[in-house]
N, C-alpha and C positions, 0 to 999 in steps of 0.2 A: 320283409314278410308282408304277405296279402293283408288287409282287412276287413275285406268285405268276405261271408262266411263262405259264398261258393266256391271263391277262391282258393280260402282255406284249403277246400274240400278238393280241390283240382292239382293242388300242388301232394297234397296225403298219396291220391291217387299217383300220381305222376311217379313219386319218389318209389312204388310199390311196383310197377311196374317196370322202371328202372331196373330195379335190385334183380326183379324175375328175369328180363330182357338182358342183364350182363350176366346172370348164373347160367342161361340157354346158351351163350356163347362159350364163356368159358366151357361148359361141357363139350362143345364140339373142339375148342382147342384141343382139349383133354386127350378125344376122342383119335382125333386126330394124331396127334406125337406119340400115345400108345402104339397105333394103329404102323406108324413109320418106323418106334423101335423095336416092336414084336409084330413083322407084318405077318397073318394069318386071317385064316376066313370068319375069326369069330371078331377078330379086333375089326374088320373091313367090312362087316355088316353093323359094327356096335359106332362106328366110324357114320356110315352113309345112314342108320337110322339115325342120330342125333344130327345132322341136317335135313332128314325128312322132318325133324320135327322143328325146326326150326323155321321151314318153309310154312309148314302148316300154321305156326303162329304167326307166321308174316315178320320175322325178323331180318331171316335174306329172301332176295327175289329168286324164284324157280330156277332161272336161267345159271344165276352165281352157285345154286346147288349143286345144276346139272354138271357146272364146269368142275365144282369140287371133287363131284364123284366119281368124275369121268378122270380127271388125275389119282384118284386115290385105285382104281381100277387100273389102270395104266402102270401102277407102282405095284398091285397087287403081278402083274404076269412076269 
């Protein structure tokens, strides 16, 4: 454990962000295996918004979203 207080303060942070940063994912897992075992238009937009928003916080890169969506589309026809 740090000593020094900024420290302290950098690992508080860290750990809060974490927790936020694996609950954004699990929800797109989530989102996700709904989406595969009842596939429909409302599961395949609640699917590609929960990696819009994951883009948006910067957790995956644009490009990784696009490929997701583009398969979850693909699975949708």
């Amino acid at each position: 454990m740090p000593i020094i207080k900024s420290a302290i303060k950098r690992v508080k942070q860290a750990t809060k962000r974490r927790e936020r940063n694996v609950n954004v994912k699990k929800d797109i897992k989530s989102a996700v295996k709904a989406f595969f075992a009842k596939p429909s238009q409302t599961t395949l937009s609640a699917a590609q918004s929960e990696i819009d928003t994951a883009v948006k916080k910067k957790l995956i890169n644009k490009n990784t979203a696009a490929r997701r969506k583009a398969s979850l589309a693909k699975a949708a026809k």
